[in-house]
N, CA, C and O atoms as a GROMACS GRO file, in nm:
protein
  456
    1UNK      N    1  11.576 -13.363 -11.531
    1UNK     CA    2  11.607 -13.229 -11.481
    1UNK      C    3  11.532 -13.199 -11.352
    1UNK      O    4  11.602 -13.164 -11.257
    2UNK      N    5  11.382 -13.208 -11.333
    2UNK     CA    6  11.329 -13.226 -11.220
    2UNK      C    7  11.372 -13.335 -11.074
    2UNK      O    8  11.326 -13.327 -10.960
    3UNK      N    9  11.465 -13.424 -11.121
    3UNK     CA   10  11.510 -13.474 -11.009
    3UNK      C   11  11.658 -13.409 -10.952
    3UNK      O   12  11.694 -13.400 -10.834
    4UNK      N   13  11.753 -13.355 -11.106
    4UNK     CA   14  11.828 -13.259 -11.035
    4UNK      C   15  11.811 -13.137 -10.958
    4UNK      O   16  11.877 -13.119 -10.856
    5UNK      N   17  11.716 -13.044 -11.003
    5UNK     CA   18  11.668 -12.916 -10.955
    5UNK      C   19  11.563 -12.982 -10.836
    5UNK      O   20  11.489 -12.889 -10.803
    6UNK      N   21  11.528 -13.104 -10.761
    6UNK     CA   22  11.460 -13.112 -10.653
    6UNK      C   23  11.601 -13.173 -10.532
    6UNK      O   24  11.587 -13.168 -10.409
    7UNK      N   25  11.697 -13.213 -10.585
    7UNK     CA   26  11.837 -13.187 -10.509
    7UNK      C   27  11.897 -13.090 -10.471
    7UNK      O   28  11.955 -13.074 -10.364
    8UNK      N   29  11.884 -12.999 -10.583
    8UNK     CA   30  11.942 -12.874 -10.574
    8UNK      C   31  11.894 -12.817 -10.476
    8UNK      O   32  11.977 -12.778 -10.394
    9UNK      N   33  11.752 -12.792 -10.447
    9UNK     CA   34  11.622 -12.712 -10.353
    9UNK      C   35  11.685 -12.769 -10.197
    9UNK      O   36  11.656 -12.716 -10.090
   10UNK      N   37  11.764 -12.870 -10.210
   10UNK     CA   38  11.800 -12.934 -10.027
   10UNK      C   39  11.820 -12.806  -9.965
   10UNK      O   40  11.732 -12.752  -9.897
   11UNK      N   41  11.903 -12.769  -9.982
   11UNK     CA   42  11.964 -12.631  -9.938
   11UNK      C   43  11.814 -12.523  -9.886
   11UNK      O   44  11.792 -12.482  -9.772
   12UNK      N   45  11.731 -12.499 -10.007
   12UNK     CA   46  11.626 -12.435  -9.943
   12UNK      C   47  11.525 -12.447  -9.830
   12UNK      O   48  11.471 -12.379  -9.743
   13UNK      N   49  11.529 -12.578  -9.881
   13UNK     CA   50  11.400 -12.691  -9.825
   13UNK      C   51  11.433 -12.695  -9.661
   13UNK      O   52  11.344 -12.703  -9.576
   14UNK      N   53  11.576 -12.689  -9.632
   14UNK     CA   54  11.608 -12.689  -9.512
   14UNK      C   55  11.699 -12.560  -9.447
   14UNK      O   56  11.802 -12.569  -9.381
   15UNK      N   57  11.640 -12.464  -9.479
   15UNK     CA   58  11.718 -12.341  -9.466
   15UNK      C   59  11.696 -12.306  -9.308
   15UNK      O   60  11.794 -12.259  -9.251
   16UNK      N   61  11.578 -12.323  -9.234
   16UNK     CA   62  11.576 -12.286  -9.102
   16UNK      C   63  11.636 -12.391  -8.988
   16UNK      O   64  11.668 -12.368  -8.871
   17UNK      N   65  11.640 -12.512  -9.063
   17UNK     CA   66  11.753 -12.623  -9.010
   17UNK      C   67  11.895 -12.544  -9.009
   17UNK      O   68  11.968 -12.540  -8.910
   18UNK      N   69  11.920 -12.486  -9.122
   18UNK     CA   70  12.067 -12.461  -9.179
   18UNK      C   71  12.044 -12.361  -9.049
   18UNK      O   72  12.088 -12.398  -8.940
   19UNK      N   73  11.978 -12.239  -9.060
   19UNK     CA   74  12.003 -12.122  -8.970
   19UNK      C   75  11.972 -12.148  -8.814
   19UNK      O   76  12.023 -12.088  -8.718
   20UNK      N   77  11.867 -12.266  -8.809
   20UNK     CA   78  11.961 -12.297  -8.625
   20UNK      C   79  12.067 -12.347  -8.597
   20UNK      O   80  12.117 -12.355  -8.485
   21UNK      N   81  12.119 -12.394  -8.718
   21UNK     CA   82  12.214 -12.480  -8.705
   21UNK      C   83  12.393 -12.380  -8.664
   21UNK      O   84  12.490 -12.389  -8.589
   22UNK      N   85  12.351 -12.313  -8.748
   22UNK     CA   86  12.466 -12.222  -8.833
   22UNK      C   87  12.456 -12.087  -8.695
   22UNK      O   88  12.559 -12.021  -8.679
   23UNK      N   89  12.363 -12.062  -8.624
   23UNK     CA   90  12.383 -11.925  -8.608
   23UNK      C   91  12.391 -12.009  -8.403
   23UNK      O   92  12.286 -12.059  -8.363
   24UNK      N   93  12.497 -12.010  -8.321
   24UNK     CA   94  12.527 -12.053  -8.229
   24UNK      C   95  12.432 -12.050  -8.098
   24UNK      O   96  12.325 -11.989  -8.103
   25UNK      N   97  12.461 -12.098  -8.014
   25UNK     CA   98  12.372 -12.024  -7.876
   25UNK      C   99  12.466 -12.070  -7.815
   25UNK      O  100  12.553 -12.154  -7.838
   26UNK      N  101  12.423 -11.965  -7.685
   26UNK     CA  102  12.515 -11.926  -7.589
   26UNK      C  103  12.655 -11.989  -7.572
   26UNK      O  104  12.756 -11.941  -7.622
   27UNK      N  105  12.649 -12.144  -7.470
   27UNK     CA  106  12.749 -12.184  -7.499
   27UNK      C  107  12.830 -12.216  -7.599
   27UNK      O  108  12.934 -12.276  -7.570
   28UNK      N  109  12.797 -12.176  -7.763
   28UNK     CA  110  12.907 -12.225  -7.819
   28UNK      C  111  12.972 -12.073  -7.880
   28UNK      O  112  13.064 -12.064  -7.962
   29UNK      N  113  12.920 -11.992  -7.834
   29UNK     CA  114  12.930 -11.849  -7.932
   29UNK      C  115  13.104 -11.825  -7.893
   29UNK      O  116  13.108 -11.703  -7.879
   30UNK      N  117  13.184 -11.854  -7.880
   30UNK     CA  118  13.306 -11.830  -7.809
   30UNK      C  119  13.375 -11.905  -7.918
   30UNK      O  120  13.459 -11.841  -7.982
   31UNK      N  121  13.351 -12.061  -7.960
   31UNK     CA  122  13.384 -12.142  -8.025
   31UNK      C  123  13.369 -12.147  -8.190
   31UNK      O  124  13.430 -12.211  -8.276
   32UNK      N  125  13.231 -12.027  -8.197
   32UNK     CA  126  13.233 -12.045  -8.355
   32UNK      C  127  13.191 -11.911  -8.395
   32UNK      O  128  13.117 -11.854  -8.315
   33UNK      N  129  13.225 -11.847  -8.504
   33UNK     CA  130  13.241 -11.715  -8.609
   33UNK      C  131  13.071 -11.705  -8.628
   33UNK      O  132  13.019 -11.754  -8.728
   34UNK      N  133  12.994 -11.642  -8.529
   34UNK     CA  134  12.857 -11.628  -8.642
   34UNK      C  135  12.863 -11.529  -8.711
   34UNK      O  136  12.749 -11.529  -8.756
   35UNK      N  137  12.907 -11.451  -8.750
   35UNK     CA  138  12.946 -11.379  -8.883
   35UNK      C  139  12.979 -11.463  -8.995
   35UNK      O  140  12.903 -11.495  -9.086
   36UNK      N  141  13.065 -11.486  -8.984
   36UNK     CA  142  13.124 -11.619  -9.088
   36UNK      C  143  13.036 -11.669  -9.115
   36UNK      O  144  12.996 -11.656  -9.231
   37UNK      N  145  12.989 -11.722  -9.055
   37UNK     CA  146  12.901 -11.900  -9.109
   37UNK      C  147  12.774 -11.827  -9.129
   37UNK      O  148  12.691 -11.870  -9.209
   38UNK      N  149  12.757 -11.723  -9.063
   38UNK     CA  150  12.588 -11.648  -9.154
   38UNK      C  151  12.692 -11.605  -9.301
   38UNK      O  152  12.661 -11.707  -9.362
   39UNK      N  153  12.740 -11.568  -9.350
   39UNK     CA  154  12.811 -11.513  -9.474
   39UNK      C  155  12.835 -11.628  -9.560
   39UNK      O  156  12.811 -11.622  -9.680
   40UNK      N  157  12.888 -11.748  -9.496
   40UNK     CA  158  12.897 -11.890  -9.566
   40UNK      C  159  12.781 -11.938  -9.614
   40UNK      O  160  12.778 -11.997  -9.722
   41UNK      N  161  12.669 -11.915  -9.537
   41UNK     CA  162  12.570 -11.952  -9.514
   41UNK      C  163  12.486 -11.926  -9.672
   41UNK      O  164  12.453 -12.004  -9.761
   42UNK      N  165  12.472 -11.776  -9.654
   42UNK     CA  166  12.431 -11.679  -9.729
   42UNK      C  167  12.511 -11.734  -9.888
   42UNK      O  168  12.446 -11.778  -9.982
   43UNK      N  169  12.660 -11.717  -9.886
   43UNK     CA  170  12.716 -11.735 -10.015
   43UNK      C  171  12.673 -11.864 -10.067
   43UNK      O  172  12.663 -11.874 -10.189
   44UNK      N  173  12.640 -11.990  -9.976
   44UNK     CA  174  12.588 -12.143 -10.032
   44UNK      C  175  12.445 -12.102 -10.100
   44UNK      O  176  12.399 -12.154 -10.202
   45UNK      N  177  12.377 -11.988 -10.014
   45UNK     CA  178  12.234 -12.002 -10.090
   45UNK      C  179  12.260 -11.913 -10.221
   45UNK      O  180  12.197 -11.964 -10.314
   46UNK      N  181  12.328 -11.802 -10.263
   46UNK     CA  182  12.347 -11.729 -10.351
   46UNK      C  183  12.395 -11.856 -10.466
   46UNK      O  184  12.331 -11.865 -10.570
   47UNK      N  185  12.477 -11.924 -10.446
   47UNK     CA  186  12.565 -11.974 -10.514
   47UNK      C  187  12.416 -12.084 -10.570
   47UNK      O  188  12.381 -12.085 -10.689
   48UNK      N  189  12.341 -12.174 -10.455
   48UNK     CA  190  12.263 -12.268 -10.514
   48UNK      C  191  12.178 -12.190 -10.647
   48UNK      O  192  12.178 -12.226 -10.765
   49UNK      N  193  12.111 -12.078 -10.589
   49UNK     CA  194  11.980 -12.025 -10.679
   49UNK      C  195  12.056 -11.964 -10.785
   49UNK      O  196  11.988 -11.964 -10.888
   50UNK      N  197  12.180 -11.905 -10.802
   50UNK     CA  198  12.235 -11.869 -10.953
   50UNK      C  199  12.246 -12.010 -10.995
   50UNK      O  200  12.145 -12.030 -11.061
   51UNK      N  201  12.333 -12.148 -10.990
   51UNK     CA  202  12.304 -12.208 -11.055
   51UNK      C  203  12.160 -12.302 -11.085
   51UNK      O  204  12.165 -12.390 -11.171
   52UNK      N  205  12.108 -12.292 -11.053
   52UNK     CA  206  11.965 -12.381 -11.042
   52UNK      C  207  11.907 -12.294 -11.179
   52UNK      O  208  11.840 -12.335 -11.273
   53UNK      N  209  11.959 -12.162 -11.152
   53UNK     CA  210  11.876 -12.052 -11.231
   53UNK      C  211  11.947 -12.032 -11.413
   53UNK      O  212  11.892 -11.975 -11.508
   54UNK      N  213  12.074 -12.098 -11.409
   54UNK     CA  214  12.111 -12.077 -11.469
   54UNK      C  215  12.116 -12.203 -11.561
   54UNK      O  216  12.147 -12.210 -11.680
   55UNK      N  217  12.074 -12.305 -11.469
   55UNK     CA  218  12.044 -12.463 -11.550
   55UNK      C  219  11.913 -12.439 -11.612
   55UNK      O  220  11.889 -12.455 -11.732
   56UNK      N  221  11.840 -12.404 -11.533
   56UNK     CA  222  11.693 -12.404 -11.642
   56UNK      C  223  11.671 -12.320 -11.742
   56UNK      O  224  11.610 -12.360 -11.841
   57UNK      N  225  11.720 -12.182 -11.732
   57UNK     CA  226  11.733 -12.116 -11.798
   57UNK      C  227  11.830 -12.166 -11.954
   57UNK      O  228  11.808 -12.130 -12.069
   58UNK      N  229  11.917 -12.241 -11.913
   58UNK     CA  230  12.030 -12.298 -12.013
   58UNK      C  231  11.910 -12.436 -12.047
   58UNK      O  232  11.922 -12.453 -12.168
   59UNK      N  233  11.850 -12.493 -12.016
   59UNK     CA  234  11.744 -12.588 -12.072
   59UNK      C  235  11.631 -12.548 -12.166
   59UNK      O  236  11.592 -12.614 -12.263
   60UNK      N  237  11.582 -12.428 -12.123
   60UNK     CA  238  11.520 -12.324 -12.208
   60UNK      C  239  11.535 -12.283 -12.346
   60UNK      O  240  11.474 -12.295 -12.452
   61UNK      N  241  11.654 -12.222 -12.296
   61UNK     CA  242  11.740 -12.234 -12.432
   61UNK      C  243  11.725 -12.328 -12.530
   61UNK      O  244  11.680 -12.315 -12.644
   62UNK      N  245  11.776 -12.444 -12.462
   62UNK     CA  246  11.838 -12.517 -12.556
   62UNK      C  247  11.715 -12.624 -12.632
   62UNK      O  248  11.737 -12.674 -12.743
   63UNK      N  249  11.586 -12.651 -12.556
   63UNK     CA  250  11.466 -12.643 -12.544
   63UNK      C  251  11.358 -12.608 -12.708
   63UNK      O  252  11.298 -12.670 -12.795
   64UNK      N  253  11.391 -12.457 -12.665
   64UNK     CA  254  11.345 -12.315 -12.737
   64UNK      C  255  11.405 -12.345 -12.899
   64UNK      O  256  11.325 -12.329 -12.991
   65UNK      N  257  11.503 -12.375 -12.922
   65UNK     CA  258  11.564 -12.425 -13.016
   65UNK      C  259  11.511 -12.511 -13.113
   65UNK      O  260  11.472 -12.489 -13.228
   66UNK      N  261  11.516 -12.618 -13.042
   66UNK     CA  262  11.439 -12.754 -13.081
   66UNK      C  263  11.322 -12.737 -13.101
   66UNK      O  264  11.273 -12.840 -13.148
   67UNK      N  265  11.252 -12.661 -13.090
   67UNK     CA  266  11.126 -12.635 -13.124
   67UNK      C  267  11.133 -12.582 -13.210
   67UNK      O  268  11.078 -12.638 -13.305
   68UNK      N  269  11.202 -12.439 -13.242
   68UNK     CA  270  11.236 -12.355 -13.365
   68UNK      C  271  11.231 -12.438 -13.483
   68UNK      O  272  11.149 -12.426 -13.574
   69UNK      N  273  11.349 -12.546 -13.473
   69UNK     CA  274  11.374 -12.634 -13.553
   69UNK      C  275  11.258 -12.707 -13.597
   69UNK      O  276  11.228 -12.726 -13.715
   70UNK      N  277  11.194 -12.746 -13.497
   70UNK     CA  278  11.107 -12.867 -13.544
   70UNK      C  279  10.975 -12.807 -13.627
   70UNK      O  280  10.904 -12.875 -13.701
   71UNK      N  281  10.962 -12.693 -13.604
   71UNK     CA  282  10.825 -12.617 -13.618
   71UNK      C  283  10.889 -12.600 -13.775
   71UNK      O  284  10.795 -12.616 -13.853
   72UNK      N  285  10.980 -12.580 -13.828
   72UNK     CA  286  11.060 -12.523 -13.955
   72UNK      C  287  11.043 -12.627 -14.010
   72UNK      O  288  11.003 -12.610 -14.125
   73UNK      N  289  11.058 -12.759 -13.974
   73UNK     CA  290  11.051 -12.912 -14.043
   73UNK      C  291  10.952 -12.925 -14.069
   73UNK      O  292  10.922 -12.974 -14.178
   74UNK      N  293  10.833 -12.874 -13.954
   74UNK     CA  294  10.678 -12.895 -13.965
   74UNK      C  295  10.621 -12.843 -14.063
   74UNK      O  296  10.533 -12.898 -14.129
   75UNK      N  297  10.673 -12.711 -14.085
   75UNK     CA  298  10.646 -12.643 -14.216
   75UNK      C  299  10.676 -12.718 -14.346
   75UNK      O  300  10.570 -12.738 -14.405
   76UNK      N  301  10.760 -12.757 -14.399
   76UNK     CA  302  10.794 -12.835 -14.497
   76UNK      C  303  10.768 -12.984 -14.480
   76UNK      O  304  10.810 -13.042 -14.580
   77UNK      N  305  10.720 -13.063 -14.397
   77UNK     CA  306  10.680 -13.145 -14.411
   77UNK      C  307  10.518 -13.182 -14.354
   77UNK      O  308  10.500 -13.282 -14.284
   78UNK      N  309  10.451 -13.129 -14.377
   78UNK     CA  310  10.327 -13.133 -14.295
   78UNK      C  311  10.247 -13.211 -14.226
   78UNK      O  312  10.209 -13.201 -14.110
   79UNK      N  313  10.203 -13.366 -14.384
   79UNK     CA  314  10.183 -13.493 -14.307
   79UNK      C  315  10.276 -13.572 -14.221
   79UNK      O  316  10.242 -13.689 -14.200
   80UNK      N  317  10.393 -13.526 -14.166
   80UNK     CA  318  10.475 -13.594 -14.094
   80UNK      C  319  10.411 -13.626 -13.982
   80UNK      O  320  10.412 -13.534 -13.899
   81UNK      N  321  10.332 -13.768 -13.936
   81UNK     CA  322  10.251 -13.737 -13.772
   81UNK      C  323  10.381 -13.781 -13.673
   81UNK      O  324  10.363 -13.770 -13.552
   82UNK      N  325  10.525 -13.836 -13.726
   82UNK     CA  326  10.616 -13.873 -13.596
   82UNK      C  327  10.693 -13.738 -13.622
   82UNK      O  328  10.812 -13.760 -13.598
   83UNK      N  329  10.676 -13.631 -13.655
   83UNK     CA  330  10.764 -13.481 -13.639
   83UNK      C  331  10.627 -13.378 -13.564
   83UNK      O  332  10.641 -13.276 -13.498
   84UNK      N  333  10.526 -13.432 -13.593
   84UNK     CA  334  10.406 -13.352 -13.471
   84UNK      C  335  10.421 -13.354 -13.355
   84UNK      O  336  10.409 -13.269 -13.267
   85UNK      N  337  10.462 -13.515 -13.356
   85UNK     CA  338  10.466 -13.538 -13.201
   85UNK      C  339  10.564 -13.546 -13.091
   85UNK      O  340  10.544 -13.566 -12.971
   86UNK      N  341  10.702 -13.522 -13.175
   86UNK     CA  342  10.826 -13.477 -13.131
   86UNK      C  343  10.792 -13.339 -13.085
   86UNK      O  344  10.787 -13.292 -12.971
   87UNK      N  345  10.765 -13.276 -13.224
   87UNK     CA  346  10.694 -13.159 -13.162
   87UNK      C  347  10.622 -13.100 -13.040
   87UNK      O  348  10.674 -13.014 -12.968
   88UNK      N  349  10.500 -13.151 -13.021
   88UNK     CA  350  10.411 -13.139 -12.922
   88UNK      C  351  10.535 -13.211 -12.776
   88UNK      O  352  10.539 -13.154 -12.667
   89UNK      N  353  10.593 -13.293 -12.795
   89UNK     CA  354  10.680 -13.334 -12.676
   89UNK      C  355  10.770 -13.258 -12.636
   89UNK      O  356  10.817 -13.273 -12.523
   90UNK      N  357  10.820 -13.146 -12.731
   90UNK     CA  358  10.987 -13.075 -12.697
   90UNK      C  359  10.891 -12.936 -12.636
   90UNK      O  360  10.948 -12.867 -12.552
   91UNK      N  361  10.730 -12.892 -12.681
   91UNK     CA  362  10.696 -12.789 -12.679
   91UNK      C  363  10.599 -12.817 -12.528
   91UNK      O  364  10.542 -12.735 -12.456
   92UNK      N  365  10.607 -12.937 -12.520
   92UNK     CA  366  10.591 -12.957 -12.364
   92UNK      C  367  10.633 -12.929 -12.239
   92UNK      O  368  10.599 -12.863 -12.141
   93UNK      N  369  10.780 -13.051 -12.302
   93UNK     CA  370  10.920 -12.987 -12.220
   93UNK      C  371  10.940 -12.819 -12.192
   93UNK      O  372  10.938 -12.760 -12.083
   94UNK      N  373  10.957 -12.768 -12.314
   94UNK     CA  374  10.961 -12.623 -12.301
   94UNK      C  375  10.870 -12.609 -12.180
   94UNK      O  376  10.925 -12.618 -12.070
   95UNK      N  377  10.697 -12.584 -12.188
   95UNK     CA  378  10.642 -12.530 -12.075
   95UNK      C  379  10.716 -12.549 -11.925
   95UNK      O  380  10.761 -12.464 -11.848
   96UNK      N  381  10.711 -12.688 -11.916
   96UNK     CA  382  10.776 -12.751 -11.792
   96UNK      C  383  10.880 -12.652 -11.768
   96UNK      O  384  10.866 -12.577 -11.671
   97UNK      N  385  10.962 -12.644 -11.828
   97UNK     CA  386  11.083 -12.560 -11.807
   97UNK      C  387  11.050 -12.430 -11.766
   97UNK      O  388  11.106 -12.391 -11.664
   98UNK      N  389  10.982 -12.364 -11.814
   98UNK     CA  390  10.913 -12.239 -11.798
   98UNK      C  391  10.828 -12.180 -11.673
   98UNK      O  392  10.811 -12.065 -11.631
   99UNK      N  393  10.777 -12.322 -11.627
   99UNK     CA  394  10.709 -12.346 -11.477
   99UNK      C  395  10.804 -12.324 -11.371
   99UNK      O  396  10.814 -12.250 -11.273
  100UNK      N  397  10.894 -12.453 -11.448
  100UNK     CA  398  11.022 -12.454 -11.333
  100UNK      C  399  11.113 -12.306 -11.301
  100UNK      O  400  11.190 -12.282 -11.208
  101UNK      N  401  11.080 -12.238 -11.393
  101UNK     CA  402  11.170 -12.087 -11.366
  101UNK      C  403  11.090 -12.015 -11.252
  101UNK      O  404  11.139 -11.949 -11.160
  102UNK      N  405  10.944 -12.044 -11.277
  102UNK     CA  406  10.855 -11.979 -11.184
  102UNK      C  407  10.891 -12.003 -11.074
  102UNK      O  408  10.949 -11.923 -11.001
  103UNK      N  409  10.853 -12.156 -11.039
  103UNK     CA  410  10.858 -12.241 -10.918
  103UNK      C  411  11.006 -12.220 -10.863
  103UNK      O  412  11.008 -12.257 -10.745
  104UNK      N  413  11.094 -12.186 -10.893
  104UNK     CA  414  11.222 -12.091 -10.866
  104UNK      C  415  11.210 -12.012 -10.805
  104UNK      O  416  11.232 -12.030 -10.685
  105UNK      N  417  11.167 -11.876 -10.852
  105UNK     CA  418  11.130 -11.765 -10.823
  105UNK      C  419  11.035 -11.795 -10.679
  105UNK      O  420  11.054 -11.734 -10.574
  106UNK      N  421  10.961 -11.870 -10.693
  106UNK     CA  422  10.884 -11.883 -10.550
  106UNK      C  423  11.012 -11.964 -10.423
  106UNK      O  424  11.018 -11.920 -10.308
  107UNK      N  425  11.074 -12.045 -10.456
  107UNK     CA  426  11.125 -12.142 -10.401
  107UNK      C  427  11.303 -12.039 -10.273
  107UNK      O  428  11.357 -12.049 -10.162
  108UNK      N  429  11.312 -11.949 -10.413
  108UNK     CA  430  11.398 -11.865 -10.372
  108UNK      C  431  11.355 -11.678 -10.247
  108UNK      O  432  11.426 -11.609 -10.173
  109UNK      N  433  11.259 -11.674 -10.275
  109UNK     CA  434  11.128 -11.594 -10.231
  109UNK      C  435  11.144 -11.609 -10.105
  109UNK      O  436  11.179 -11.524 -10.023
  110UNK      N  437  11.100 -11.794 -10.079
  110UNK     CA  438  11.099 -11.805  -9.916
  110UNK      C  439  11.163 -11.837  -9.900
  110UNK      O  440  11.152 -11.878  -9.784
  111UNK      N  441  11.292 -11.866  -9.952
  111UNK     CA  442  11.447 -11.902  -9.876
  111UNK      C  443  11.459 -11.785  -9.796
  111UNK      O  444  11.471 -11.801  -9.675
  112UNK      N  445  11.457 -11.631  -9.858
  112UNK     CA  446  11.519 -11.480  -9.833
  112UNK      C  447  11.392 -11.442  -9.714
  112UNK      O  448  11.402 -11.343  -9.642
  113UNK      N  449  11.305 -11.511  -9.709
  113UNK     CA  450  11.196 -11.459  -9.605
  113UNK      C  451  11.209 -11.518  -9.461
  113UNK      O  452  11.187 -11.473  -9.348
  114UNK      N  453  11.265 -11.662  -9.520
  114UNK     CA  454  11.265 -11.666  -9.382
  114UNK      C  455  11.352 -11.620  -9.303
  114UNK      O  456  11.337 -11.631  -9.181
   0.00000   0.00000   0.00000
């Protein structure tokens, strides 16, 4: 998931590339819509950070679950040490995931700043 959501970030990572790119000078302003392509522009970054936001969040989930579960198994089976450590691994994952919502929130922050 961290190598999809560090693909996803291209778009951010190079946003002041995108906006010299995207917003014309002189000689070409005749030739291209900067309205448009700032609005295109804009709808690619809207469009990246809802889904990015909506993958981790949907990992969370699904995450959050598996833990539910496993913690319920843990209960009824106690000496189990290979259901601890599934455990301790899915409740890992979880954090990670949880970071990654953060690291979002920052990532999307300075997209809109700059």
């Amino acid at each position: 998931i961290q190598e999809l959501l560090r693909v996803m970030r291209t778009i951010d990572d190079r946003i002041v590339h995108e906006l010299n790119t995207t917003i014309p000078t002189a000689s070409f302003v005749g030739k291209v819509d900067p309205g448009q392509t700032c609005k295109e522009l804009y709808q690619s970054l809207m469009d990246a950070h809802t889904n990015r936001e909506r993958i981790i969040k949907n990992c969370i989930s699904q995450t959050s679950t598996i833990v539910k579960t496993l913690k319920e198994e843990r209960e009824k089976a106690h000496e189990d040490a290979a259901l601890l450590k599934q455990l301790r691994k899915e409740q890992t994952k979880l954090k990670l995931m949880q970071s990654e919502l953060n690291v979002e929130e920052v990532v999307n922050d300075r997209s809109w700043k700059v």
